[in-house]
C-alpha positions as a printed Julia matrix, in Angstrom:
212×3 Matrix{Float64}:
 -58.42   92.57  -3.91
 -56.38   92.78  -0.93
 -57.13   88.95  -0.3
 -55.58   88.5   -3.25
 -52.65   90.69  -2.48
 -52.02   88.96   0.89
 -52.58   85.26  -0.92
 -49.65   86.81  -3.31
 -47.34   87.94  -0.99
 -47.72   84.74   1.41
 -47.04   82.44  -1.92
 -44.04   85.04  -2.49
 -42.61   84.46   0.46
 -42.79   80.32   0.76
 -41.6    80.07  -2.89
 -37.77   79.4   -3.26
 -36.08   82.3   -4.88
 -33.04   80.98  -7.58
 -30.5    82.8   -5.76
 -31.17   80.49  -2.53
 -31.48   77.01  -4.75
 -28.23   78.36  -5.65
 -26.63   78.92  -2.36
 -28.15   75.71  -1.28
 -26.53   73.61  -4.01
 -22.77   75.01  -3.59
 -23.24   74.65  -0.09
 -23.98   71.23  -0.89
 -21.4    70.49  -2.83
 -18.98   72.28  -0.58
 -20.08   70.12   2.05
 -19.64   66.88  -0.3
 -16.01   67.78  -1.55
 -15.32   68.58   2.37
 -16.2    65.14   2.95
 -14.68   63.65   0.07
 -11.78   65.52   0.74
 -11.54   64.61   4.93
 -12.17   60.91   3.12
  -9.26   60.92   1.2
  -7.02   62.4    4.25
  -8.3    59.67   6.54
  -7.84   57.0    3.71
  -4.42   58.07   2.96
  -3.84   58.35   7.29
  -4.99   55.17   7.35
  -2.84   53.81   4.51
   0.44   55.3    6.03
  -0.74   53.55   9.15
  -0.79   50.38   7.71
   2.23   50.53   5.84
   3.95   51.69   8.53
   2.39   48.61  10.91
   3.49   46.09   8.13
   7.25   47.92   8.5
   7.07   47.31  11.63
   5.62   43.54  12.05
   8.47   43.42   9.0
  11.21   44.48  11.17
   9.86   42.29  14.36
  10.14   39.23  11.81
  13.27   39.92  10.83
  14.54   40.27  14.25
  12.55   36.87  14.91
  14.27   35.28  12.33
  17.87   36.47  13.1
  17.03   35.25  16.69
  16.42   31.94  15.55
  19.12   31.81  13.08
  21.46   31.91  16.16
  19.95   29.85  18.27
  20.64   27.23  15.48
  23.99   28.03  14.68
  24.92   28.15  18.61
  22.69   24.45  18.81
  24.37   23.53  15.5
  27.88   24.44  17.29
  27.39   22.62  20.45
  26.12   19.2   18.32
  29.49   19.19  16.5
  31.08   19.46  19.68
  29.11   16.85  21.19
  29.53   14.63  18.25
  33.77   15.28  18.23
  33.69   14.5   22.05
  31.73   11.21  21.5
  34.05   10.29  19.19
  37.05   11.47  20.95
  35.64    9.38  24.09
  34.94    6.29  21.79
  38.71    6.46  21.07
  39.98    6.88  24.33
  37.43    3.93  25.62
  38.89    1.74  22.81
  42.55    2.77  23.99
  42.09    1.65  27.58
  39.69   -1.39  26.73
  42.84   -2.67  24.47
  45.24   -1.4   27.14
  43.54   -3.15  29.65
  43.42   -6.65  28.09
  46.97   -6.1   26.98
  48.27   -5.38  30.14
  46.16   -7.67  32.15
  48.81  -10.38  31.82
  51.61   -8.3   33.18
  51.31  -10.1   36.3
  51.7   -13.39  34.42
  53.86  -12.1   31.76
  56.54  -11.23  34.87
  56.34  -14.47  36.26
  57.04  -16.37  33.02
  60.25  -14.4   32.27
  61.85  -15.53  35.86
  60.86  -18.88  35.0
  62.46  -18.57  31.24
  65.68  -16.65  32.98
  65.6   -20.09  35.91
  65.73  -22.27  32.76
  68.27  -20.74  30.9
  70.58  -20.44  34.07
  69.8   -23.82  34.55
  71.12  -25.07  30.68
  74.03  -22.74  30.43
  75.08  -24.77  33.85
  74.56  -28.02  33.16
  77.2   -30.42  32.51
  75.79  -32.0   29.22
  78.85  -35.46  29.45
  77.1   -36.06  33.1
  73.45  -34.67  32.84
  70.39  -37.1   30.99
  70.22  -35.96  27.55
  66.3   -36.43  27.95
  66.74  -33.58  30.62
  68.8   -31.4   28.53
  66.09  -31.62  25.87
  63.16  -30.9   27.68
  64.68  -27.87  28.96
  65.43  -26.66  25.45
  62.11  -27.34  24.51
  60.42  -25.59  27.01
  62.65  -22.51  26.65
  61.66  -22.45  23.08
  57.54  -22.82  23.98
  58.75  -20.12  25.92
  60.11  -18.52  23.15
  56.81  -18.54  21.03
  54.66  -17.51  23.76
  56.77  -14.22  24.11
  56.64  -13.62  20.17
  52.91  -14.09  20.44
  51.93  -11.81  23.37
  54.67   -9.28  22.34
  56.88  -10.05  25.25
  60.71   -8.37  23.9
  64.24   -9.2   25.78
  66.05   -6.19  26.6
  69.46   -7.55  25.99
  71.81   -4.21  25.42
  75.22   -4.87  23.51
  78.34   -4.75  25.03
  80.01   -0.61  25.33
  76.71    1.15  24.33
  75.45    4.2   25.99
  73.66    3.26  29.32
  69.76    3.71  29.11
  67.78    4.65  32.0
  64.6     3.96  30.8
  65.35    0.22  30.21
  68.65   -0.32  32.08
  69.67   -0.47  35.77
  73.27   -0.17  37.0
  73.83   -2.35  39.98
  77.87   -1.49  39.73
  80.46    0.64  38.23
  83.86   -0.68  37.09
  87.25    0.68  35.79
  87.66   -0.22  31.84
  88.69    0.98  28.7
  84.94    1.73  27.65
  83.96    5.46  27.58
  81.89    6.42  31.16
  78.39    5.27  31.11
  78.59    2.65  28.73
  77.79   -0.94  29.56
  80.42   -3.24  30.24
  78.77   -6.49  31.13
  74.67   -7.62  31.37
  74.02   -9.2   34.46
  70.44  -10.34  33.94
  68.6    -9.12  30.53
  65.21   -7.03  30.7
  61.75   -7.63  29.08
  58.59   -5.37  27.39
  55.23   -5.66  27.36
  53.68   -4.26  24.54
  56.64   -1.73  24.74
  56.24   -0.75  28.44
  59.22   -1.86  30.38
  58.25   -5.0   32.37
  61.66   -5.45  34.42
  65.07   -3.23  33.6
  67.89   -5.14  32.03
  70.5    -5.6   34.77
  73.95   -3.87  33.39
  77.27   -3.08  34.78
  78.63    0.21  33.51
  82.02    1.75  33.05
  83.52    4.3   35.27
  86.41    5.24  32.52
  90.04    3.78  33.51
């Protein structure tokens, strides 16, 4: 009998009482929410992290973008100002190429209006009743070859009327006289003047008055 006491009592004591299945279930389940819940924090943590890491790659992108956005407006500034200074250089290359070839003759063109003043000394003082009319005729036709030439290259006489304001740009005074004329203004051309293009090739030769 006491064998089967102590067989009792040893059975007693290995069996699981319902109180301690208990305790072992809610501290399982404890344990399990405890999870689930440190889960959930490190989930969430981990979901603020990554929004916050897309903010921020965000932000760097935007700042990425605004960098290049200048860069192109500063490259897209200095083309336009490239482009307007080719073009301005264009036009100032054709300007002196035409320049050039326009004023290449001057040389020439100075020349040919001493000859043309020679000839037309030379027929106001020749004494047509006891000079070759042949020779009287080829001097007017040469004057007026002359006469074409300077239409076609733009060659202009500088001939100033008679008592009108002296111009220094296109005149020179080799004397000054007493007359009736106001001071300044031309009493008598001496020798006329001649443009090239416009630009003074040789001053008109003028005497001006000095009043009375």
């Amino acid at each position: 009998m006491y064998r089967l006491i102590y067989i009792y009592m040893t059975f007693k004591k290995k069996m699981p009482t319902f109180s301690n299945e208990k305790e072992d279930i809610e501290n399982k389940m404890d344990k399990k929410e405890s999870n689930e819940k440190t889960s959930n924090e490190i989930n969430e943590e981990e979901k603020d992290n990554n929004i916050e890491q897309s903010k921020n790659e965000l932000d760097e992108k935007q700042l990425m973008i605004n960098e290049l956005k200048k860069k192109n407006d500063d490259l897209e500034r200095k083309l336009l100002y490239l482009a307007a200074e080719y073009e301005n250089s264009k036009k100032r290359n054709k300007i002196e190429i035409e320049s050039a070839n326009k004023f290449a003759i001057t040389k020439f063109a100075i020349d040919a209006v001493n000859i043309y003043d020679i000839l037309q000394t030379a027929l106001q003082n020749t004494d047509a009743e006891k000079t070759d009319n042949t020779l009287i005729d080829g001097i007017k036709m040469t004057i007026s070859e002359f006469n074409k030439m300077f239409e076609r290259i733009e060659i202009n006489k500088i001939e100033p009327e008679i008592n009108t304001p002296f111009d220094y740009n296109k005149h020179e005074a080799i004397s000054r006289v007493q007359s009736k004329f106001e001071i300044g203004n031309i009493v008598k051309v001496v020798r006329p003047g001649y443009e090239l293009y416009g630009r003074l090739l040789r001053p008109a030769m003028v005497i001006v008055s000095s009043g009375e």
